[in-house]
C-alpha positions as CSV (number, residue, x, y, z in Angstrom):
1,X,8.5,-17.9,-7.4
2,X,8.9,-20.9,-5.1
3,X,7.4,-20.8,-1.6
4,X,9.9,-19.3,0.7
5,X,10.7,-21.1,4.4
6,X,9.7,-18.6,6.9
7,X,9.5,-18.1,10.4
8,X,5.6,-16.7,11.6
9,X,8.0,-13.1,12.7
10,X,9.1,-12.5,9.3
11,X,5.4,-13.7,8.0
12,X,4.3,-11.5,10.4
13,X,6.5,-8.4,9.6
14,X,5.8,-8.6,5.7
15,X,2.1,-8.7,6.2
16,X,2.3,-5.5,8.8
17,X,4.3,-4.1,5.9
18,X,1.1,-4.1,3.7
19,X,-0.4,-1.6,6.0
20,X,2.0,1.4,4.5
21,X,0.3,1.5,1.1
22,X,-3.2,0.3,2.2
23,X,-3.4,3.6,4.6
24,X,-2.2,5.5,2.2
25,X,-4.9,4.5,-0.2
26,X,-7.2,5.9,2.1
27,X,-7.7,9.4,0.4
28,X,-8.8,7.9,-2.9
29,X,-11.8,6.3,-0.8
30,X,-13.2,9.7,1.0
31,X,-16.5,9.4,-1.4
32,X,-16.7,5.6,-1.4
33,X,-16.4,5.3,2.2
34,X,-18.6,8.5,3.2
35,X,-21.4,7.0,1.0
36,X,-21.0,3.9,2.6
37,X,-20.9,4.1,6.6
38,X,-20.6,0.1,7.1
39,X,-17.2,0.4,5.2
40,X,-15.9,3.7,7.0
41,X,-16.4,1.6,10.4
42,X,-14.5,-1.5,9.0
43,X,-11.6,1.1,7.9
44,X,-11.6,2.8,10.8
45,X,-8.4,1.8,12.6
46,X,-6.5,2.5,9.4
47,X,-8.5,6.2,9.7
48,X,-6.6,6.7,12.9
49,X,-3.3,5.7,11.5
50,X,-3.6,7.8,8.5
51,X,-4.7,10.7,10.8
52,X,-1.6,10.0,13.3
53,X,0.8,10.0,10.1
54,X,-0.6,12.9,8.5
55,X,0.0,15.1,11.5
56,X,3.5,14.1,11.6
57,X,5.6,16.1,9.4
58,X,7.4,14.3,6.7
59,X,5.9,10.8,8.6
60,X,5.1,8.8,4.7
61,X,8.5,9.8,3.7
62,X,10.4,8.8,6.8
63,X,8.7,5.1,6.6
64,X,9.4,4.9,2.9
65,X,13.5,5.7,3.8
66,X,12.7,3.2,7.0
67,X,11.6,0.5,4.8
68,X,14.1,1.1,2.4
69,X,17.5,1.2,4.5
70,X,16.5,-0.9,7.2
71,X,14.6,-3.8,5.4
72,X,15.3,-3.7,1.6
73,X,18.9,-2.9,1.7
74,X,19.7,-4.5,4.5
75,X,21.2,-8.1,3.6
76,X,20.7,-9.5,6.9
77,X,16.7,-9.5,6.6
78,X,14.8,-12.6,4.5
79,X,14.2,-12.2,1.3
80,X,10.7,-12.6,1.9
81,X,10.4,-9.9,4.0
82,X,12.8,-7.3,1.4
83,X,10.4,-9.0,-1.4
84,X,7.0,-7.1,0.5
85,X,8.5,-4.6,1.1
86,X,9.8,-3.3,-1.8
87,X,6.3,-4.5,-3.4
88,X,4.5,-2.4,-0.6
89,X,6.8,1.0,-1.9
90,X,5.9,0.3,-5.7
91,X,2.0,-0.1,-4.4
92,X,2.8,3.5,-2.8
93,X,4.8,4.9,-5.4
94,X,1.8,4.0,-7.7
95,X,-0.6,5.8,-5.7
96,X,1.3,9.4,-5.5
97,X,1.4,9.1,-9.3
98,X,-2.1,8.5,-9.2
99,X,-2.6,11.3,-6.5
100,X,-0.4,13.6,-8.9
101,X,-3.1,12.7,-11.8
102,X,-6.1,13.3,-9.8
103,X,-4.6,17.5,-8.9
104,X,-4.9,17.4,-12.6
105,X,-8.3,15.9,-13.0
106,X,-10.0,17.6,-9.8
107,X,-9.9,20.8,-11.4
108,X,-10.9,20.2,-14.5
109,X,-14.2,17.9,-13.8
110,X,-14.2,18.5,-9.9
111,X,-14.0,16.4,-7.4
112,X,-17.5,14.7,-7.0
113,X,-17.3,14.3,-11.4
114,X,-18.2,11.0,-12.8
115,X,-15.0,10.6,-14.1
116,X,-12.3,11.8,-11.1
117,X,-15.0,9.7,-9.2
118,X,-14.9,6.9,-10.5
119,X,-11.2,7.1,-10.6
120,X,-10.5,7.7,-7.2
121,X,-13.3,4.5,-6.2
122,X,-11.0,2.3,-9.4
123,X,-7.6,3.5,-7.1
124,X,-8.7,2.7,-3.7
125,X,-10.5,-0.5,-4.6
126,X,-7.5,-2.0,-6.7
127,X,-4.8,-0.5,-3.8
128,X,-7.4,-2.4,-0.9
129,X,-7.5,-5.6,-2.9
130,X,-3.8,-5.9,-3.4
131,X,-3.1,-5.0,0.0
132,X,-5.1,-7.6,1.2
133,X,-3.9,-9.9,-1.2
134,X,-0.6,-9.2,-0.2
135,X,-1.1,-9.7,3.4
136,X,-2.8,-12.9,3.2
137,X,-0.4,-14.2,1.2
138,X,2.4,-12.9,3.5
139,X,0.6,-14.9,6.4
140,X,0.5,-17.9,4.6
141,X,4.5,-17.5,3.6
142,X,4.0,-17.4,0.1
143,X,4.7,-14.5,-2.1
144,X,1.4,-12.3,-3.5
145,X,2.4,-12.1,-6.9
146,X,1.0,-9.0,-8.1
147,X,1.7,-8.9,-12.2
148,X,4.1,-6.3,-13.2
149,X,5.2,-5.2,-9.5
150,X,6.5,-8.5,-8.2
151,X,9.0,-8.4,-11.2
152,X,9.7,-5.1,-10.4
153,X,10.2,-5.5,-7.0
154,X,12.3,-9.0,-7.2
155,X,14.7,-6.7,-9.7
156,X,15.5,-3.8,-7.1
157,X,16.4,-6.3,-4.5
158,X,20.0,-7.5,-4.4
């Protein structure tokens, strides 16, 4: 894609946007960050946001319908900014079909297993890395290309 012209409010709002699916990743990382108390300090902001959402009723699914009425279907906000976040509700989409795999896997090889382990470490890693990505990117005013879900997200906005 071609770098967009933005203003530092809408480079601004699409890297905040980022936040959604990178707090949401936060379950995946329980082991890695109990096992690791340098990287549960560093995440600990986005501790207290996950905790504050959690105990809201229905709180991920009222930001998902947020994002996607007010930003993404709304024609009078950049593209830049519908482009992250419609990238930021694939990231989160991807990680309840992960969380749906892992109430599969949990039972059968348990939680601390080498395998569901491993799995959930692979999940938050990847989610953390392309969340940053994405939000660096967003600061600069250029689009994070992500393979597979910046198509995806370029195709779901009008």
């Amino acid at each position: 894609m071609n770098t967009p012209v933005t203003d530092a409010k809408d480079r601004s709002f699409a890297a905040l946007i980022y936040l959604f699916p990178l707090v949401y990743s936060l379950p995946f990382g329980i082991l890695l960050l109990s096992q690791f108390p340098w990287l549960y300090q560093f995440f600990s902001p986005l501790i207290a946001i996950y905790g504050i959402t959690n105990s809201l009723p229905f709180a991920s699914l009222i930001i998902f319908f947020g994002l996607w009425f007010a930003v993404i279907r709304n024609d009078n906000v950049s593209y830049f900014v519908r482009f992250s976040a419609m990238q930021a509700i694939l990231m989160n989409i991807i990680q309840i079909l992960f969380s749906l795999i892992m109430s599969i896997l949990i039972p059968a090889f348990g939680a601390q297993g080498l395998l569901t382990e491993t799995l959930s470490n692979t999940i938050f890693m990847g989610s953390v890395v392309a969340c940053f990505y994405g939000i660096f990117r967003s600061i600069q005013g250029e689009y994070a290309e992500l393979p597979v879900l910046s198509d995806a997200a370029s195709s779901q906005i009008r």
